[in-house]
N, C-alpha and C positions, 0 to 999 in steps of 0.2 A: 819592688824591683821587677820587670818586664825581665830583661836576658842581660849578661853580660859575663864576665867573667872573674871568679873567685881566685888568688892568687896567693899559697901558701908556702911559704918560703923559698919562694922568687925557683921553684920547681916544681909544683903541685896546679897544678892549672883545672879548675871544675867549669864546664863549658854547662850555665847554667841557664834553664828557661828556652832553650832552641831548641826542645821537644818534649817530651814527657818523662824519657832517661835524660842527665845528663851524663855526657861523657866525663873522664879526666886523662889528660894528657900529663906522664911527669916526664922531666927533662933529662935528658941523661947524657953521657958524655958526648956522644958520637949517633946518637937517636931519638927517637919520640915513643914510651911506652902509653898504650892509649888502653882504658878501661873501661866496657860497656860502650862501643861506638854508635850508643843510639837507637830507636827503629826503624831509622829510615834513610836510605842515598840522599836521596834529596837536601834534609834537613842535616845528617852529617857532613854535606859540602858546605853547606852556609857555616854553619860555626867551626868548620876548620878551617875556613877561607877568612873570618871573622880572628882567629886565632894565631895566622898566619901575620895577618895585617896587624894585630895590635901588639905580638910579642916581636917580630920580624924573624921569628925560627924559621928558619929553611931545613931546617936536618932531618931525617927520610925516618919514617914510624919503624921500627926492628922490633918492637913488640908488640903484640893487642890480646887482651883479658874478653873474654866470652863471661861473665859471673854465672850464667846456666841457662836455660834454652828459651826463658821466653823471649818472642822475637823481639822485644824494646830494648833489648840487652845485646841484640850481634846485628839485628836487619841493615844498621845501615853503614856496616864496614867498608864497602864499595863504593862510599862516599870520602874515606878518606884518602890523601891525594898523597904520593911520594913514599909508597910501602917498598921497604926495602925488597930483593928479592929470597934475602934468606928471612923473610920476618919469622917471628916463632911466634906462635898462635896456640895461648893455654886455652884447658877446657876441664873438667871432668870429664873422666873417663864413660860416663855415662852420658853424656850430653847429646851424641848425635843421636841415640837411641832415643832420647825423649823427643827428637825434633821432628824422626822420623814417625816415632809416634803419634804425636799428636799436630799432623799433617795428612799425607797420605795414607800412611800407614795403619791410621786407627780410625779416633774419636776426632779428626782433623775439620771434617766438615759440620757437625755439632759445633766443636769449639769455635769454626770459624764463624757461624751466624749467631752463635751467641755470644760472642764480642763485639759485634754491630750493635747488639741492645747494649749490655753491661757498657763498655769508653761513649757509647753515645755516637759511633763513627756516621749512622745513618741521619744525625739529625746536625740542623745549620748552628752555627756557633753564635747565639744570642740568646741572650737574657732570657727566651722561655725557650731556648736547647740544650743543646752542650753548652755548659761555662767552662771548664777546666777540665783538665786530666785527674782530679784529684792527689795524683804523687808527681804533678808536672804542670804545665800550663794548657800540653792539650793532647790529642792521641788523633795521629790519622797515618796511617801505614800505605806510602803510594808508590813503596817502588823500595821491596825487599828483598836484601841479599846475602850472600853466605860467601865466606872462604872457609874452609873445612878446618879446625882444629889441629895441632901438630904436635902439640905437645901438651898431656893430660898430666892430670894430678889423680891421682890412681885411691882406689878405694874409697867404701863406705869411712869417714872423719880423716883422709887421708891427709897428708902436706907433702907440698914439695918446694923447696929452697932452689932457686935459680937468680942470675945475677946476668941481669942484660943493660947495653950501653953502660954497663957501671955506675947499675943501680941494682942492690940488693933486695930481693922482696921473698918473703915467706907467703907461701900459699895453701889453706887451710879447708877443705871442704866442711860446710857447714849445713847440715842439711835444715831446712827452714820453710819459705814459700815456696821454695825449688828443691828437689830431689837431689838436685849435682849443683847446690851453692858452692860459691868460692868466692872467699875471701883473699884480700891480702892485707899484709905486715910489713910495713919500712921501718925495719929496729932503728936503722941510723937517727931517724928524724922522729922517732916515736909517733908516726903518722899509722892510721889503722881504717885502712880503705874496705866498710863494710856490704859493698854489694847492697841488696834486698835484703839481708839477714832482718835491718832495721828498715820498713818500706816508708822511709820519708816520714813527715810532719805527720802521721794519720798511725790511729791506732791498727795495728797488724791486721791482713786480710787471713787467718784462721782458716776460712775459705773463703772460696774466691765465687760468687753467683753465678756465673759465667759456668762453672762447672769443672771440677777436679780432681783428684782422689783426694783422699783423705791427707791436710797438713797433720802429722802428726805435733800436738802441742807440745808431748813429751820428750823431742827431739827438736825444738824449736827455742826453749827457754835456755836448757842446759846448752847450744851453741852458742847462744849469747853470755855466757859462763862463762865459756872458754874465751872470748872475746873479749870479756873483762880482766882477764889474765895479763895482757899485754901492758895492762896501766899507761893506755895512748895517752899524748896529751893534743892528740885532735883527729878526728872522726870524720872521713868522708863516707861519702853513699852514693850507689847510684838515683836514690831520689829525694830529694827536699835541699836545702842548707848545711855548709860544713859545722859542727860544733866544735868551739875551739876550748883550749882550759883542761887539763887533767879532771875536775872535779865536776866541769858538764859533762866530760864523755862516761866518766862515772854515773853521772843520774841520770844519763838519756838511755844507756846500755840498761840498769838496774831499774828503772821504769818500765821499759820495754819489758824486760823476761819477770818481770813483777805482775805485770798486767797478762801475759800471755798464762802464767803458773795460776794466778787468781781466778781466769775463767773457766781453765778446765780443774779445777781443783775444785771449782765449788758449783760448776758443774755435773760432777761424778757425786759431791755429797749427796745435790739436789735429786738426780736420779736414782741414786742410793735411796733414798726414802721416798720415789714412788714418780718422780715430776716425767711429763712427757717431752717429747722437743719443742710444743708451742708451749707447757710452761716455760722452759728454760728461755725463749726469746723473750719473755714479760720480766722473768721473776731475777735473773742473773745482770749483776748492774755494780760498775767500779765504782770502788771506795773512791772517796769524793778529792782523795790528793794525786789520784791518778785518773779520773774524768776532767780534772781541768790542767793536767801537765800538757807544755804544749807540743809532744811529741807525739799525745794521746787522743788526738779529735778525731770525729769522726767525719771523715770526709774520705776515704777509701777503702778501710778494712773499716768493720763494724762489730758491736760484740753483738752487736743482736742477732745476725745468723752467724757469727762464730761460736755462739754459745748451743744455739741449736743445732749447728753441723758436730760436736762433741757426740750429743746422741747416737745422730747417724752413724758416725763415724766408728763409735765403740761398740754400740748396741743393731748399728741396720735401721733399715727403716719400719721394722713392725714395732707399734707402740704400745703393745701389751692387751689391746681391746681387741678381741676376736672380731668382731664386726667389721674392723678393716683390714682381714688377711684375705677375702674374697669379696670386697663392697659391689656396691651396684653400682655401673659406670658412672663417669661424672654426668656424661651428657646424658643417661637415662635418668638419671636421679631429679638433673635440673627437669625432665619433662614431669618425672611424679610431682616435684615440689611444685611447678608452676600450673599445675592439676589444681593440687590440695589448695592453695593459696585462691582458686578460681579464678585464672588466665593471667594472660601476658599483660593486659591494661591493668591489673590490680597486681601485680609486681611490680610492673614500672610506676606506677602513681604510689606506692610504698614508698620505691626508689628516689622515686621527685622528695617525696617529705623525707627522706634519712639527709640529702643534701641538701634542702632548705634548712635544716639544723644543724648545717656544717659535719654529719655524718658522713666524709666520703669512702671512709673504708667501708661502711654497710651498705653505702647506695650502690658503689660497685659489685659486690659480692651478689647483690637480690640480681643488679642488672646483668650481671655472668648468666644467673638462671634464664633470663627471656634472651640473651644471646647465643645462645646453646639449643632451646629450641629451634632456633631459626638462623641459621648463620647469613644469613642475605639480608637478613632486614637492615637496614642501615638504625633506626631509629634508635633503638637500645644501644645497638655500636656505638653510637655518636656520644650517646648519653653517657657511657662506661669510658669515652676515652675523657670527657669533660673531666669526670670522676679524675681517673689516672694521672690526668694533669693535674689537680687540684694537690691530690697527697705527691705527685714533684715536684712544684713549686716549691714543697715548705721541708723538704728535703737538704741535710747540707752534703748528705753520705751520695758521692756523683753515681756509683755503681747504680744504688737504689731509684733517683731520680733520672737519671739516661733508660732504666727500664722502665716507669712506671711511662716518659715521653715517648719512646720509640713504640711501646707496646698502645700508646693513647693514636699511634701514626698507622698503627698499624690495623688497628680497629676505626678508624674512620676511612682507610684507604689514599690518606695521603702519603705514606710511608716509600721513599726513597733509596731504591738500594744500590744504586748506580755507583754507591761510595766503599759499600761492600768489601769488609778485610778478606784479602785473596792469600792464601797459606799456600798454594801451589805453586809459588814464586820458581825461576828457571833454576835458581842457583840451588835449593834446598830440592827441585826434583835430579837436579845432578846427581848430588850427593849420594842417593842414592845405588844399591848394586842390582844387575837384572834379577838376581833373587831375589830381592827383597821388595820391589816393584810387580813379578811375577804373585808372590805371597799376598801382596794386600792384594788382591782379587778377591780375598774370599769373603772378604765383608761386604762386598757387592753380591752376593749369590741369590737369587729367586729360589728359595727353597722348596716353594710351592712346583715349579715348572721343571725342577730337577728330581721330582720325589721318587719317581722310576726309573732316574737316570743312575747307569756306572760305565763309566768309561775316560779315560787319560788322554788329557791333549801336554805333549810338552813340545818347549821353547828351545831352540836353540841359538848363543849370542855364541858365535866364533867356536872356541872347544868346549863351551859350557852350555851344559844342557840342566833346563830346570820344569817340575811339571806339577800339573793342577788334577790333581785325581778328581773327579765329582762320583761320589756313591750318594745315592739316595738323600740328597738337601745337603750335602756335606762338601765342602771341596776342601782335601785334603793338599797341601804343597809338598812338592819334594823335591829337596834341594840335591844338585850335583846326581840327577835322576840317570838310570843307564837300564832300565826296566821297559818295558813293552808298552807305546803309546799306540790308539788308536793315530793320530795323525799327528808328523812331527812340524814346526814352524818354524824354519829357521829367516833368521832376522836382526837387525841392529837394534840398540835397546832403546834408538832414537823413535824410529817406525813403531817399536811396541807403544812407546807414550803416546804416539801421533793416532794410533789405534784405539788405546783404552781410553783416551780420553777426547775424541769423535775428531780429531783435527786428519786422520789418514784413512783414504778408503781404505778397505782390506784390498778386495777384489781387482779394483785400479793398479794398486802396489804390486799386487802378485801377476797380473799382467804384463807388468814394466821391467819383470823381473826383481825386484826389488826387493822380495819375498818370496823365499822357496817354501813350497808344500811338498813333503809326501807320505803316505799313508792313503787314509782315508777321507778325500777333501770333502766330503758331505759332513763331516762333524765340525765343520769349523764354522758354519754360521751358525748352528743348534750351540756348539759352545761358547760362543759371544752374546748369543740372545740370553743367554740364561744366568747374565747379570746385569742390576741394573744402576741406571744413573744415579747417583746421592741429589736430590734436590736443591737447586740454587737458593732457594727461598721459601723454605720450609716456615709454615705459621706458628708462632708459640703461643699467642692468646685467642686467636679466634678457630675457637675449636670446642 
């Protein structure tokens, strides 16, 4: 099946294969509640427009489900057409906080260039790129949006019962791949729309490569517990196929938190008696009636770095051997070894023969060493992306083979980033408040160039004043500020984005009036210089 549309009791509508989420639209008296709208405008206009046309519904959306903040689950709201103007917009309570988190506000720009490796978004869609989304058909994020949430489901395992168009639904936080999961509940129809809790055809992402705190397993099996409580007898998601039958949504639920209990349980033994995190990726492997269940492949979550993010996650990353709580750099070490070994030609001619014997993991590993002496050489480069392609080919798990391709693009220099996942989208920098846009400054701060500095610039938007203290590498924020600034700025919170993120002169603006100064105007370009840009195109392997 390419795309089309799943239809379950002529009210359940799963808009499947027209992007990597699918959405669900259920039918309701007087409205359209819609579930997960996608990540993308674009591609949520096509399959409601697709949707429109094959059910002939006209009647205006009154409701839309958020399931939690990652963008393939809200981006492309603003693609569906005919929202009523009271719509109600669930979410967890914690939801914008993650969004803003891991956007602007944090780890936004990390996450966002290492999503270009992890879905593969940087590389062409054929046979030796991208093939799939792994929990969809494909992932490209070209035009992401937000309407803000309206009405939350509150608390850590929270629920809230609400009944819109004259459809009743129980709503369940389930914490899981996401912090602020949410689930829902159609008692009428015994329908149990699970979100991500279960991610599709693919054994659980435990973690995610890409980079993210710790999924807790212990909070992730027992959801799926409660889950099984409801005795559905049919199971929607937002990724993979609906399972129909009381007695498969029993074995695809009891699968799932089977496999999830099995890795970290026998994980924690294995470390118990001594294993470190690269035993755990070798030595930790499903009983054989849940490696071939087919809700269990691996083709997006994997147990091989799920089992070694258990480590990390309980124990940190120090592995018990003194020798690597201060090691010697990577890149100094590769120049001892490619010393000891007697040069860069007797590494790579090593390297040639580990990959004439179909060695590609070893050939890459020596060829890391002569890449690291020399980051300009092309020849080793070329040689290690050959490698990288080799072990993605034979990859079925897409995370791992979109990295091993992107990072092969990336070391030969043909790597494209023109396609680049953009997290700065207008609608999520909206969202934002001037305090909270004022605050993430400080993850930008030159530590070095501020090390003598103390002195306070604050903002003012209208009656609100917010301000950035910088002591010695530190820039303190302080919200609803009424304390003594070296120089005040007052301004619209439009101009401050236009500012920090180089689309507005200062200087120009405050000429035009458009920007009042007073205090101390000599402090305002020393405290603009003294942070800096996040880089567009930060290297992960040629280093």
């Amino acid at each position: 099946m390419d795309r089309g549309i799943f239809v379950i009791k002529n009210k359940y509508y799963k808009l499947y294969g027209y992007g990597l989420t699918s959405a669900t639209i259920i039918d309701g008296d007087d409205g359209l509640i819609v579930l997960d709208p996608m990540e993308t405008a674009n591609r949520m206009r096509i399959a409601m427009a697709e949707f429109r046309k094959a059910t002939g519904n006209k009647k205006p959306i009154t409701g839309i489900l958020y399931s939690h903040w990652h963008m393939d689950h809200f981006g492309g709201v603003r693609g569906l057409d005919n929202i009523a103007d009271d719509v109600i917009i669930i979410a967890h309570d914690t939801f914008m906080r993650n969004v803003r988190d891991n956007t602007m506000g944090g780890m936004g720009p990390a996450i966002g260039f290492r999503v270009d490796y992890s879905l593969g978004s940087l590389l062409e869609a054929n046979s030796k790129g991208r093939v799939n989304g792994g929990l969809g058909p494909d992932f490209l994020m070209t035009e992401l949006t937000m309407i803000e949430p309206n009405t939350l489901v509150e608390d850590h395992w929270g629920t809230l019962d609400l009944t819109i168009s004259g459809v009743g639904m129980h709503f369940a936080h389930i914490p899981s791949e996401a912090p602020d999961e949410v689930i829902v509940y159609f008692e009428d129809d015994k329908v149990l729309w699970g979100a991500e809790v279960v991610q599709g055809e693919s054994y659980p992402n435990l973690h995610t490569i890409r980079g993210t705190r710790f999924r807790d397993p212990q909070d992730w099996y027992p959801g799926l517990d409660v889950m099984r409580k409801y005795n559905a007898d049919i199971l929607m998601l937002s990724h993979g196929r609906p399972v129909i039958g009381a007695e498969h949504v029993e074995d695809t639920l009891t699968a799932y938190r089977d496999a999830i209990q099995f890795t970290y349980d026998q994980s924690v033994k294995a470390i118990n008696n001594g294993a470190t995190a690269e035993d755990l990726i070798r030595d930790i492997k499903l009983p054989k009636h849940l490696v071939t269940h087919p809700w269990l492949g691996n083709f997006y979550g994997g147990i091989r770095h799920s089992a070694k993010q258990v480590f990390t996650g309980e124990l940190g990353w120090f592995d018990g051997d003194p020798t690597t709580l201060n090691p010697i750099h990577s890149s100094e070490s590769s120049k001892r070894y490619v010393d000891m070994m007697g040069g860069r030609v007797k590494v790579m001619k090593a390297a040639r023969k580990a990959a004439d014997s179909g060695d590609y993991q070893w050939a890459a590993e020596l060829a890391t060493h002569a890449v690291r002496v020399d980051l300009n050489d092309m020849g080793p480069r070329k040689f290690k992306a050959e490698m990288l392609r080799e072990l993605g080919y034979t990859e079925s798990n897409i995370n791992w083979r979109n990295w091993y391709l992107t990072s092969a693009a990336e070391l030969d220099g043909t790597i494209d980033r023109s396609l680049k996942v953009d997290l700065s989208a207008p609608d999520i920098l909206d969202t934002y408040t001037e305090g909270q846009l004022v605050a993430a400054m400080r993850f930008n701060l030159n530590a070095e160039k501020t090390a003598d500095e103390h002195y306070t610039v604050a903002f003012k938007f209208g009656d609100k004043v917010h301000a950035i203290e910088i002591r010695r590498s530190i820039a303190e924020f302080h919200d609803k500020f009424s304390g003594k600034a070296a120089v005040t700025i007052d301004l619209t919170k439009d101009l401050f984005l236009g500012v920090i993120m180089g689309k507005v002169d200062f200087a120009d603006a405050t000429e035009k009036g458009l920007i009042k100064v007073s205090g101390d105007a000599s402090v305002v370009p020393k405290f603009f210089a003294s942070f800096d840009k996040p880089t567009n195109a930060p290297v992960l392997t040629v280093r």
